[in-house]
Every structure is written in structure tokens, then in C-alpha cells.
NUVO-67114 format. One record per residue (C-alpha): residue in one letter; x, y negated, z negated. Coordinates in steps of 0.02 Angstrom, whole numbers, padded with zeros to 5 digits, always signed. Layout:
aXYZ/...
***
This chain:
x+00531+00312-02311/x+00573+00231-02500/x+00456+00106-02549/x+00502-00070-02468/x+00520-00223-02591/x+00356-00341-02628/x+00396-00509-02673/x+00249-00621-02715/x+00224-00783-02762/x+00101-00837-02875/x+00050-01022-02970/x-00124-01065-03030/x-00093-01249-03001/x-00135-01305-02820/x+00019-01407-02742/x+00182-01341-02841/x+00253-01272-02647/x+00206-01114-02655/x+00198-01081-02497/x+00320-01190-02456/x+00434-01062-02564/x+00396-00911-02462/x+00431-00989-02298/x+00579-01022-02370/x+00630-00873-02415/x+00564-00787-02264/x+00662-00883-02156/x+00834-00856-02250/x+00777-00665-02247/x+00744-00666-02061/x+00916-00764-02028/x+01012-00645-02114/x+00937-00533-02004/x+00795-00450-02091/x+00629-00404-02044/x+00500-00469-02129/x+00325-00472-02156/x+00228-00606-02230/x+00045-00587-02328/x-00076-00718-02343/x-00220-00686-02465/x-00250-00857-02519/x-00408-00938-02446/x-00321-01087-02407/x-00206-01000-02276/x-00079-01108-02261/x+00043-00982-02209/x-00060-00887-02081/x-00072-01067-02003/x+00115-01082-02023/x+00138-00920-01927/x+00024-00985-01780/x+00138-01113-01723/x+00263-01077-01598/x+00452-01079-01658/x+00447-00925-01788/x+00551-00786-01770/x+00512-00620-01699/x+00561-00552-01820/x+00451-00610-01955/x+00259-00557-01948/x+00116-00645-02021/x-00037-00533-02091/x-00199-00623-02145/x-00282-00522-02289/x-00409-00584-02394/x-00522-00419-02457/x-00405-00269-02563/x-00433-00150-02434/x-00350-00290-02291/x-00189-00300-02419/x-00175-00113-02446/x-00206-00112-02246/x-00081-00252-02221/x+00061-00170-02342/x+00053+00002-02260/x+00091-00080-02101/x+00229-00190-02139/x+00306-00064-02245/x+00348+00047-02083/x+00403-00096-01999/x+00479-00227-02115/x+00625-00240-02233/x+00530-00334-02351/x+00357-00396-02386/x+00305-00579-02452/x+00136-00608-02532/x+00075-00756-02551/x-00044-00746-02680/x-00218-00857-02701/x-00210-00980-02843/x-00376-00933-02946/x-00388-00772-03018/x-00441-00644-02914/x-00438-00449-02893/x-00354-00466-02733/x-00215-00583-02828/x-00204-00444-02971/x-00186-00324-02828/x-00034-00406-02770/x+00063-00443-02911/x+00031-00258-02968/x+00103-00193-02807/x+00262-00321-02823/x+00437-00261-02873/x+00445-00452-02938/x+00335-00617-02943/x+00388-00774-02903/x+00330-00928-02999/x+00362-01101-02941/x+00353-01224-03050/x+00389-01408-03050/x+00448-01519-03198/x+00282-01579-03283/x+00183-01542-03431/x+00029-01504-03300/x+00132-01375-03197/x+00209-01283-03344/x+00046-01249-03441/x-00001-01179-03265/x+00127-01068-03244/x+00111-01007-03424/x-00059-00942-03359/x+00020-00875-03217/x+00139-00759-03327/x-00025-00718-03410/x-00091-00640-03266/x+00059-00560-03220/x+00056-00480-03362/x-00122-00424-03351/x-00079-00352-03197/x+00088-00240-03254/x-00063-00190-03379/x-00178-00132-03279/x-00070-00046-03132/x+00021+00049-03290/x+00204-00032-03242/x+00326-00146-03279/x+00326-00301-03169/x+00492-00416-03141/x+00467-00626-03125/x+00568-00767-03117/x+00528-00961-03083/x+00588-01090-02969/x+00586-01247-03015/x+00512-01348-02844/x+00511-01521-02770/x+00654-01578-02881/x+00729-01767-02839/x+00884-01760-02759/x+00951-01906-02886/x+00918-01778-03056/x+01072-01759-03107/x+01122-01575-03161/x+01151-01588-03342/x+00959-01608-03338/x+00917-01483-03241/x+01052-01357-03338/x+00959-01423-03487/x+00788-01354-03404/x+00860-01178-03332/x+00932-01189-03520/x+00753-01181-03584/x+00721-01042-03472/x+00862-00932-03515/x+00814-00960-03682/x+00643-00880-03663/x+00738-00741-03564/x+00681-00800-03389/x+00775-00840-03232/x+00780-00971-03110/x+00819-00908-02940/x+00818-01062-02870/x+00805-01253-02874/x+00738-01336-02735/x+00742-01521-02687/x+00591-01586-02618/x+00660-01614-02451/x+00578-01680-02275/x+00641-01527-02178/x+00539-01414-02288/x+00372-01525-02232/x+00442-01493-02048/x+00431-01315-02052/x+00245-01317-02075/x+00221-01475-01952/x+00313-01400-01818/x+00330-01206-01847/x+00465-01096-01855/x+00597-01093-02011/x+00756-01191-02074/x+00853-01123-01943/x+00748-01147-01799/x+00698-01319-01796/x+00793-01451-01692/x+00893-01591-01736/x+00860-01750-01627/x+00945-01890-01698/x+01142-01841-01802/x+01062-01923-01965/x+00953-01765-01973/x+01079-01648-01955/x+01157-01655-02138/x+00978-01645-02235/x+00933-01502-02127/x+01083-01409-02166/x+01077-01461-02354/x+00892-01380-02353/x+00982-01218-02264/x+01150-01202-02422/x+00987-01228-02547/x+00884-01065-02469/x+01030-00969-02439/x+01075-00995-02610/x+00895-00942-02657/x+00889-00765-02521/x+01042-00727-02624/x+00979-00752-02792/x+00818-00656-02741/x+00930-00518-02661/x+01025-00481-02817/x+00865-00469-02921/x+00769-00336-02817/x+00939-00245-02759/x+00955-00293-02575/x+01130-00350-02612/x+01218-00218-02699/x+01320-00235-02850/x+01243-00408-02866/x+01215-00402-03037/x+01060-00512-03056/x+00913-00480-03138/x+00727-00537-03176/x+00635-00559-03328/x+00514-00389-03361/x+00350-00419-03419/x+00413-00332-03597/x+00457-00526-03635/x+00303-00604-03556/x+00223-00659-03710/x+00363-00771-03742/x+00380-00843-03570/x+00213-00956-03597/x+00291-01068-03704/x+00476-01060-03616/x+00373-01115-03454/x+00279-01284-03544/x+00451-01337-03635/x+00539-01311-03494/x+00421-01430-03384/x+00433-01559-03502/x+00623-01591-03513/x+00688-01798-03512/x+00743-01788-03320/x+00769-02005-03319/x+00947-01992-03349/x+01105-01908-03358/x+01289-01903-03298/x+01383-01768-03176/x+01331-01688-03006/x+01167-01709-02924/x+01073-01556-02849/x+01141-01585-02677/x+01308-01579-02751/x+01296-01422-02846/x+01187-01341-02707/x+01374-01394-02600/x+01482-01306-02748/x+01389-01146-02759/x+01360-01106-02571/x+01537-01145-02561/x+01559-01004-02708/x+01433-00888-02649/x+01542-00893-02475/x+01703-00860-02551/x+01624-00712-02646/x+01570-00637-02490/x+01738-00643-02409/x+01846-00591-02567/
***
């Protein structure tokens, strides 16, 4: 059996989503019908809770694993069971973090847009770096920016995945800081499985499921589960660039600009991404 794909995700700075980013991601993953298994090494356990409540999908398992020995434990499991494996990564520093970001085929870095969150994922990129170092290979990344507004307008937001490119990193995804995101981890379960009570809910929730397919898609081009997808991540090779792409980045004007907002180009290119598939 070929060695399954390890995605982590990994910030220093407590309260950029995280988290909130894997479930994500697991969820699109498990509703395109994937299995997929789910690592939480971070004290705070925030997934594991998450996978407690009722509402999540069979086919998505939850592994607690806070010692080296419980991840290498956990990630021989899941890799005879699972299609792909999700780490979520504890903020601080730790051998157990190095552990899993030198066992990833790529690291995901959230990031939102402020001076404090850039400088932290600059550290992040750091350690990921440190890590491809000590395991001896090369290890991909790329960033999403998190808990955008829905009223930034994209020319801003081109003008911060601008900044990225620059530095030679990509942006898998953008995602708007949305209440159906905060309702996976209240109630359990993913995008796909919660309910919709009242019609008013029913358009946010599926906005929130266009902007993680979008994002499963992105991701599935980088690490090759979509073939011929052409997308790629940034190697550590250009890491000791990506410290500074990361704080200029954070710090771009978002107060005001003309064209689309992020719901509307989220609309556009799930719209694209369909018409892609069916071509």
C-alpha cells in the first residue's frame, strides 16, 4: 500500500481557525466521498471534542495523539484505513509538532490579515522548515487566509494573494468568517450535515459549502488527488523568503476597494470549477 497523503495544519498564533480549517476540509473530503482520518496533537483538543459530538460522518475518524509514539501509532492506523490523514498540529513548538509536519506531504498555514498573525505565521514557515531539515526532505506549504469579512472586496484580497505569489506561495483558499463554520463545532458533524431550520439559513450554509469545495479542490490539485490538476505548493527550497511574504501580506489596506466581494467570487469560481468538471 503507497504512502497515503498527510496534510497538517500548523499556526503558532492561538485563534487564526485552525482547526476550524481542518474540519473544513475534512468534511469536503468526506462528502466527496473520502475516508478520512483526523489527528489531534494539540493540547487544546478542540477537534477530538469536535469528533465527540453526534452528527459526523462515518466516514471520518478522529484519533487523539499527544506523545510521538501515539502519532506514529495513530498514522499507521489510519493509513490502512483512510484516504487521507489531517493533523492538526499544537501551536507551541514541540517534538510532536516537528513530528508532524516532517511526516506531511504539505502544511497548511492559516493566516488572517494582521500584522500579529503574519509575523506568526512567518515563525510557522520557520519551523516547517526546521522540520524538512531534520527529517532530510522537502516539505510542500501553502496559506489560507481565514476569517475574512464578507464586505472585502476582491481587488484587496487579489492584492494580498498578490503578495503571496510574489514570495512564491499559494493560497488554497480564502475563507469568510462565517456562522456555519462556528456551528460545526457547536453542534457536530460537517458543512453538509447540519440542518437548516429557518430558509434564511439556507443560502449562508450553502455559501460556506461553494467556499470548502473550492478549498478540497485546491488542496486536491496540490497533493495529486485530482489528477492532471495542475496545482502546486510552495517547497521549503523558498522558505526563507516566505517570512517576509507572510508579514506583508497580513498587512495589506483591506478598508476599501471596488469589484466583487468574496461571496461573489467564491459564486464565480464554484461555478468554474463545475463547468471544468463536466467539460
Amino acid at each position: 500500500m503507497g504512502r497515503r497523503p498527510i496534510i497538517s495544519f500548523a499556526t503558532s498564533k492561538g485563534g487564526s481557525g485552525k482547526s476550524t480549517c481542518l474540519v473544513t476540509l475534512a468534511g469536503v473530503l468526506a462528502d466527496g466521498g473520502g475516508r478520512v482520518a483526523v489527528i489531534d496533537t494539540d493540547p487544546t483538543q478542540t477537534v477530538a471534542r469536535w469528533g465527540e459530538r453526534t452528527g459526523r460522518p462515518g466516514s471520518i475518524s478522529v484519533y487523539s495523539a499527544e506523545t510521538e509514539d501515539a502519532l506514529l501509532d495513530a498514522i499507521d492506523e489510519a493509513s490502512s484505513k483512510h484516504h487521507v490523514i489531517l493533523i492538526d498540529v499544537e501551536g507551541r513548538a514541540s517534538i510532536v509538532g516537528n513530528m508532524a509536519m516532517g511526516k506531511s506531504s504539505l502544511v497548511i498555514v492559516p493566516v488572517q490579515p494582521s500584522e500579529p498573525d503574519g509575523h506568526e505565521a512567518a515563525k510557522t514557515i520557520r519551523a516547517i522548515k526546521t522540520a524538512a531539515r531534520a527529517h532530510e526532505r522537502e516539505i510542500k506549504f501553502c496559506a489560507v487566509m481565514n476569517r475574512l469579512q464578507g464586505a472585502i472586496r476582491s481587488r484587496a484580497y487579489h492584492d494580498i494573494v498578490a503578495q503571496f505569489q510574489k514570495g512564491g506561495v499559494p493560497v488554497a483558499a480564502s475563507l469568510i468568517d462565517r456562522e456555519a463554520y462556528r456551528r460545526v463545532f457547536l453542534e457536530g458533524g460537517t458543512l453538509w450535515t447540519l440542518g437548516v431550520n429557518r430558509e434564511d439559513q439556507r443560502r449562508p450554509l450553502e455559501k460556506a459549502q461553494r467556499e470548502a469545495y473550492i478549498f478540497g479542490e485546491e488542496i486536491g490539485r496540490m497533493i495529486g488527488l485530482i489528477r492532471d490538476g495542475g496545482g502546486t505548493a510552495a517547497s521549503d527550497a523558498i522558505a526563507d523568503s516566505a517570512p517576509d511574504t507572510f508579514r506583508k501580506a497580513a498587512v495589506v489596506d483591506l478598508a476599501a476597494a471596488d469589484g466583487e466581494t468574496i461571496d461573489e467570487a467564491v459564486d464565480r469560481r464554484y461555478e468554474e470549477l463545475k463547468i471544468e468538471k463536466s467539460a
